[in-house]
Wavefront OBJ file of the C-alpha trace (Angstrom):
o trace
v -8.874 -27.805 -14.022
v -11.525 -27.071 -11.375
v -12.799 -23.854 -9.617
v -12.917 -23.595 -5.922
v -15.539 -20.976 -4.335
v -14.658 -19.402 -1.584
v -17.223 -18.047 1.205
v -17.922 -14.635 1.562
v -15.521 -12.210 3.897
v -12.697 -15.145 3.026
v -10.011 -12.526 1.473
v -9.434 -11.091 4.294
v -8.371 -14.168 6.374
v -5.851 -15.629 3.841
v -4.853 -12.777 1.995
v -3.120 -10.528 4.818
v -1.470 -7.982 2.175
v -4.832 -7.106 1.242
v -5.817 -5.372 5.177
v -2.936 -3.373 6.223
v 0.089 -3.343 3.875
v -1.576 -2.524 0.360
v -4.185 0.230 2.160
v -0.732 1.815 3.683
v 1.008 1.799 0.064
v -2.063 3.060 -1.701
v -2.675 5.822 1.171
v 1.500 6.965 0.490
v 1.924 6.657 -3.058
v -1.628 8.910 -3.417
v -0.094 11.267 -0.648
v 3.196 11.371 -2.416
v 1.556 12.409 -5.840
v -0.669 14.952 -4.649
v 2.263 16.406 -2.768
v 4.099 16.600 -6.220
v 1.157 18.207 -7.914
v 0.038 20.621 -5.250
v 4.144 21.355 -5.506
v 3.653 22.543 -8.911
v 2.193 26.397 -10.243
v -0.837 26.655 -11.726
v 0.415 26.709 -15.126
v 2.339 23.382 -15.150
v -0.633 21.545 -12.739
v -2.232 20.247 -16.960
v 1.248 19.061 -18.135
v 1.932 16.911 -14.504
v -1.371 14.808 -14.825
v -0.604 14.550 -18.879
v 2.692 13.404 -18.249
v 2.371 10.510 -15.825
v 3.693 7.296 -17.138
v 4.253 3.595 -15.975
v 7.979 4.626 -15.612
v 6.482 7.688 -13.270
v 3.954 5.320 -11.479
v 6.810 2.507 -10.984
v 8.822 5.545 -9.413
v 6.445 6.575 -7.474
v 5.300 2.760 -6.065
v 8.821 2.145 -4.958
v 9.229 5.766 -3.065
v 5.622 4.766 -1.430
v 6.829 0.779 -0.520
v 9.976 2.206 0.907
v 7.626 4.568 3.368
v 5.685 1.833 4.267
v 6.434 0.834 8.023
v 7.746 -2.517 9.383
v 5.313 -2.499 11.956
v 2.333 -2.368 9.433
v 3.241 -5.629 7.769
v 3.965 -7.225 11.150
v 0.264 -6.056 12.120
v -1.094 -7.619 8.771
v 0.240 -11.196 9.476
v -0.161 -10.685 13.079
v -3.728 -13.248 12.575
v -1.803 -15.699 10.971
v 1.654 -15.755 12.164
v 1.229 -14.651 16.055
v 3.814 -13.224 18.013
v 5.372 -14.628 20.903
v 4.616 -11.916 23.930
v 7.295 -10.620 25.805
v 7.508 -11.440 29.231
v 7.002 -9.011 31.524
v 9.082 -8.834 34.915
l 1 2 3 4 5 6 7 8 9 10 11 12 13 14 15 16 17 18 19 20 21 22 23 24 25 26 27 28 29 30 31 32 33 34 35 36 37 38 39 40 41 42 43 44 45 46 47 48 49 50 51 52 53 54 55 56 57 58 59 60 61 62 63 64 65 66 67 68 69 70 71 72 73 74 75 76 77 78 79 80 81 82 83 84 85 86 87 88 89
């Protein structure tokens, strides 16, 4: 078994889910929990953060992948894969 180096800055051109996609789910599922807590009084704000799980996180991950758009995968592969343009009349 050998390692292979890559160059610096190479993530980026062969891992597309890394640019747009996982930025867009992180950005959600954060959204979507500090909606949640913000949602809850004062009093029951310790008993939220105390209470959050893998079941809760899992929950919370699917919720967030569901809100992610088609068009920001299509704009992560978009170096890789390129579209055909439509032809305009």
């Amino acid at each position: 078994m050998t390692a292979n180096f890559l160059r610096p800055n190479v993530t980026s051109l062969i891992q597309h889910m890394d640019q747009g996609v996982l930025e867009s789910l992180k950005r959600i599922y954060r959204k979507n929990v500090l909606r949640d807590l913000v949602s809850k009084d004062s009093n029951e704000m310790i008993p939220f953060l105390k209470n959050i799980n893998m079941l809760h996180v899992n929950d919370r991950i699917s919720i967030a992948w569901n809100q992610v758009t088609l068009e920001t995968i299509r704009k992560s592969w978009r170096k890789l894969i390129p579209l055909p343009v439509p032809a305009v009349c």
